[in-house]
ZABAMAR-99603 format. One record per residue (C-alpha): residue in three letters; x, z, y. Coordinates in steps of 0.25 Angstrom, whole numbers, plus 5000, padded with zeros to 4 digits. Example, Ala and Ser with C-alpha at 12.3 -4.5 7.8 and 13.67 -1.06 7.14 Angstrom:
! ZABAMAR-99603
Ala504950314982 Ser505550294996 
***
This chain:
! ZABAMAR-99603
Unk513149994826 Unk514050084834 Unk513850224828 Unk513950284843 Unk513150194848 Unk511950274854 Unk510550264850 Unk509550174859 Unk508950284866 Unk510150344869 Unk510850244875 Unk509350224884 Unk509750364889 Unk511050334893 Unk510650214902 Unk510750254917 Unk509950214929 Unk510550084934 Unk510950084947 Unk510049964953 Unk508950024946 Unk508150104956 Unk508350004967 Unk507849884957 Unk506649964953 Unk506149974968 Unk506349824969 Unk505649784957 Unk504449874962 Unk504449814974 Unk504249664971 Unk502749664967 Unk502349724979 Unk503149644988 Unk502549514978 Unk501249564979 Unk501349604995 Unk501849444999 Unk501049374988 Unk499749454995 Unk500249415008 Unk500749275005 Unk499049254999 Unk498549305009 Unk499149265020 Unk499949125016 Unk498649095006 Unk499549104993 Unk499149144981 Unk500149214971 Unk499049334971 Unk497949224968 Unk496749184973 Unk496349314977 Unk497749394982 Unk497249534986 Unk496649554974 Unk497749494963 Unk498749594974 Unk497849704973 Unk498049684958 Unk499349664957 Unk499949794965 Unk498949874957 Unk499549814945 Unk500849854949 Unk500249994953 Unk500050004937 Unk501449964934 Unk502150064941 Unk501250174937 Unk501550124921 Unk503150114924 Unk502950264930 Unk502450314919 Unk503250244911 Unk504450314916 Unk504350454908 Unk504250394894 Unk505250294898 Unk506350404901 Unk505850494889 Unk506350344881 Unk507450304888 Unk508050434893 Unk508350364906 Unk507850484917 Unk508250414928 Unk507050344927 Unk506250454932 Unk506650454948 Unk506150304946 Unk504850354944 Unk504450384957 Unk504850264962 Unk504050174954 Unk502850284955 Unk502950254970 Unk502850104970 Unk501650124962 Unk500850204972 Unk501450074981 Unk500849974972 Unk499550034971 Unk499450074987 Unk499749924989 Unk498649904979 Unk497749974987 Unk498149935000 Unk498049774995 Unk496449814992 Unk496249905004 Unk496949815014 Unk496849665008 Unk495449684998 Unk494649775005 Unk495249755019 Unk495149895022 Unk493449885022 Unk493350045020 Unk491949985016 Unk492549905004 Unk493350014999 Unk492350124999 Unk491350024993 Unk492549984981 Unk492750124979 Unk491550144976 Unk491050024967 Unk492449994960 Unk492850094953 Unk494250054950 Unk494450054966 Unk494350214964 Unk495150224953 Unk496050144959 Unk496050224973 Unk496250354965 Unk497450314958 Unk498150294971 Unk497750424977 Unk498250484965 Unk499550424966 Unk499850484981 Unk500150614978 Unk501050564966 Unk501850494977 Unk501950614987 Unk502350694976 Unk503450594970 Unk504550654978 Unk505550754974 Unk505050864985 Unk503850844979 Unk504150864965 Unk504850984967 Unk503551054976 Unk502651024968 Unk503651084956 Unk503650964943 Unk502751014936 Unk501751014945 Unk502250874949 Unk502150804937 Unk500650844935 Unk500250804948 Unk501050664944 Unk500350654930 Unk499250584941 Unk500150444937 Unk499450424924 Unk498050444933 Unk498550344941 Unk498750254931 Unk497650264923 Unk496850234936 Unk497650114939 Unk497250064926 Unk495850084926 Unk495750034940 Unk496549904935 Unk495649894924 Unk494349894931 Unk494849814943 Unk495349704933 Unk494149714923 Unk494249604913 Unk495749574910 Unk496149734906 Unk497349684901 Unk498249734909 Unk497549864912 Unk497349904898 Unk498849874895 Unk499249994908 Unk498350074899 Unk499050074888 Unk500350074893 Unk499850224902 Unk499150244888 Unk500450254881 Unk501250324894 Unk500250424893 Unk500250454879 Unk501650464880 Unk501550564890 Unk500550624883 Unk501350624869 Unk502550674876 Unk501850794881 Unk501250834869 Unk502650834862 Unk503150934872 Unk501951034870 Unk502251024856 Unk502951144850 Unk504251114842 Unk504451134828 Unk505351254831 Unk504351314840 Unk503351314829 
***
């Protein structure tokens, strides 16, 4: 082996953002709610049935399916630029933060409108009896004022520090979305249980991560 070759990780670092990658990324996030938007409407209207027999509900489904994936690939972001060095993955992080709070408004918008059919009734008496309807409801209030805040102004108003607590709220959110998954589905917790490990191992992560930089150094000791 070339002796000047550079290690693995280094070589990671020196990889720079490609060019087409920000443009492709919005692409890619948009296709499951374009497929989930015209397969609803193609069910419902044209009597299809790529959602199954019963559309609004495998729709719901699937747009809070992806609401759980793009909160895991937000969070999934830090560690992954600790690993790799590539930083430049940090002003994607809003962008895949916002399409989250898009996928679970659609979600919600998909039971209020299509579900329910906006029976103010229905919805007081779901939130009420179900209480993953609740959960679910309170991690998409949370999210708002993660999304008014995401801008740069905002950031530097509120001052960074005091940003990044208030934007600690995402693992809430997440652990919400999974317990509202969970008792939504509940028999097959398959797939839930497997977000909960995966925000199991990003939070101890996190948690490890911190605990390393309130450790003192040997020196200091």
């Amino acid at each position: 082996m070339n002796g000047r070759q550079l290690p693995v990780r280094d070589r990671l670092r020196a990889l720079k953002q490609p060019r087409w990658f920000g443009s492709v990324l919005v692409l890619a996030l948009c296709i499951p709610a374009a497929l989930a938007i015209a397969g609803l409407a193609s069910d419902i209207v044209g009597g299809t049935r790529y959602f199954g027999s019963n559309p609004v509900k495998e729709g719901e489904h699937f747009l809070g399916k992806w609401t759980l994936r793009l909160l895991v690939v937000t969070l999934t972001i830090t560690p992954l630029r600790h690993i790799t060095g590539w930083n430049w993955l940090a002003k994607h992080r809003r962008t895949i933060g916002l399409f989250a709070f898009g996928y679970v408004t659609l979600h919600w918008i998909t039971y209020a409108f299509l579900d329910v059919q906006l029976d103010w009734s229905d919805l007081k008496k779901d939130l009420l009896k179900r209480p993953y309807i609740f959960l679910g409801m309170t991690a998409l209030v949370l999210l708002i004022p993660l999304v008014v805040t995401s801008t740069k102004a905002m950031i530097r108003r509120l001052g960074g520090r005091n940003w990044n607590r208030l934007h600690r709220l995402i693992y809430v959110v997440a652990i919400l979305g999974v317990i509202h998954y969970s008792m939504a589905v509940k028999k097959d917790l398959t797939d839930p249980l497997t977000y909960a490990a995966i925000l199991a191992v990003l939070y101890g992560w996190r948690l490890q991560r911190r605990s390393s930089k309130a450790a003192p150094s040997p020196s200091a000791t």
